[in-house]
C-alpha positions in Angstrom: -26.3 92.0 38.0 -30.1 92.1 38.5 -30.6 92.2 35.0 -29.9 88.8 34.6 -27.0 89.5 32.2 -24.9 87.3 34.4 -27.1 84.2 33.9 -24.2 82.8 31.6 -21.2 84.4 33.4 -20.7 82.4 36.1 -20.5 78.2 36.1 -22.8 77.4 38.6 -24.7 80.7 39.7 -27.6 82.6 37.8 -29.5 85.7 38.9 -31.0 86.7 40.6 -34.1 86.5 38.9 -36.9 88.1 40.7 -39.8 85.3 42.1 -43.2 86.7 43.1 -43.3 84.1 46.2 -39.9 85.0 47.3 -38.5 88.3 46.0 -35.1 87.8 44.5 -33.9 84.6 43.7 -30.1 83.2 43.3 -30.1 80.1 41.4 -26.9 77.4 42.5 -26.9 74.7 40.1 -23.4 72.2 39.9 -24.2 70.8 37.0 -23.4 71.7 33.7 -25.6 74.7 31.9 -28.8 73.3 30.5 -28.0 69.4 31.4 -31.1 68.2 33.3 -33.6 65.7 33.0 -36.4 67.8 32.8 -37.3 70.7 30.5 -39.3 72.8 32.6 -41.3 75.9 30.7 -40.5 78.2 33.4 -36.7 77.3 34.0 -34.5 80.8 34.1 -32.5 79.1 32.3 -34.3 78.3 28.9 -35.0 74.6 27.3 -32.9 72.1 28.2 -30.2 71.3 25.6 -29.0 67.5 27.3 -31.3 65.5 29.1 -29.5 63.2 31.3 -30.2 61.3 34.3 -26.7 59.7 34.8 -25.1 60.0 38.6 -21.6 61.5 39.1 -19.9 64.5 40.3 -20.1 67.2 38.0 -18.5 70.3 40.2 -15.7 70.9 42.4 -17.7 72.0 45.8 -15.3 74.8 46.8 -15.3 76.5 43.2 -19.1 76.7 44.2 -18.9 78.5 47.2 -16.4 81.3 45.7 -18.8 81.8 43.4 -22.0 81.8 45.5 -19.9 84.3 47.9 -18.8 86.4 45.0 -22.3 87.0 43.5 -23.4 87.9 47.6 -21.0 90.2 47.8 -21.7 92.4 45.0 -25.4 92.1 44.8 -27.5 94.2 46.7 -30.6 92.2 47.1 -30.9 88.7 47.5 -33.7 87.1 49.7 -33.2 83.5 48.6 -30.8 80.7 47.3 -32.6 78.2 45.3 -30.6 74.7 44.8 -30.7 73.3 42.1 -29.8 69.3 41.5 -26.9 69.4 43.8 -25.6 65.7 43.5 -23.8 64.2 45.9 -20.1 64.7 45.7 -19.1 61.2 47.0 
């Protein structure tokens, strides 16, 4: 999975993708792929394709963590999750 392949695999998790500051990185975003309200040249994930800025609840919090635990389980090296906007789920 190191080889980023997975990136569009999974619904909320990407990587990891290797960080100079932090070794290997696993991304956790719960929002849609490529909705954000920024279009940051070094996102993982490429230009943003929706801009959006509107509040709600985009995920299902416990399809999340099965997929965060599944990714741990089979990877070998992870040294840090990075969240990404993680909205509040009320």
């Amino acid at each position: 999975m190191s080889d980023n392949s997975n990136m569009k695999q999974f619904k909320y998790v990407f990587g990891p993708v290797p960080s100079r500051r932090l070794g290997y990185s696993l991304g956790i975003n719960n929002i849609p792929y490529k909705v954000c309200s920024y279009s940051c040249i070094y996102c993982q994930l490429g230009k943003t394709i929706k801009y959006s800025v509107e509040r709600k609840s985009y995920s299902d919090p416990e399809s999340v963590r099965k997929e965060i635990e599944f990714v741990i389980g089979k990877e070998a090296r992870i040294d840090i999750l990075h969240l990404y906007p993680m909205e509040s789920q009320h």
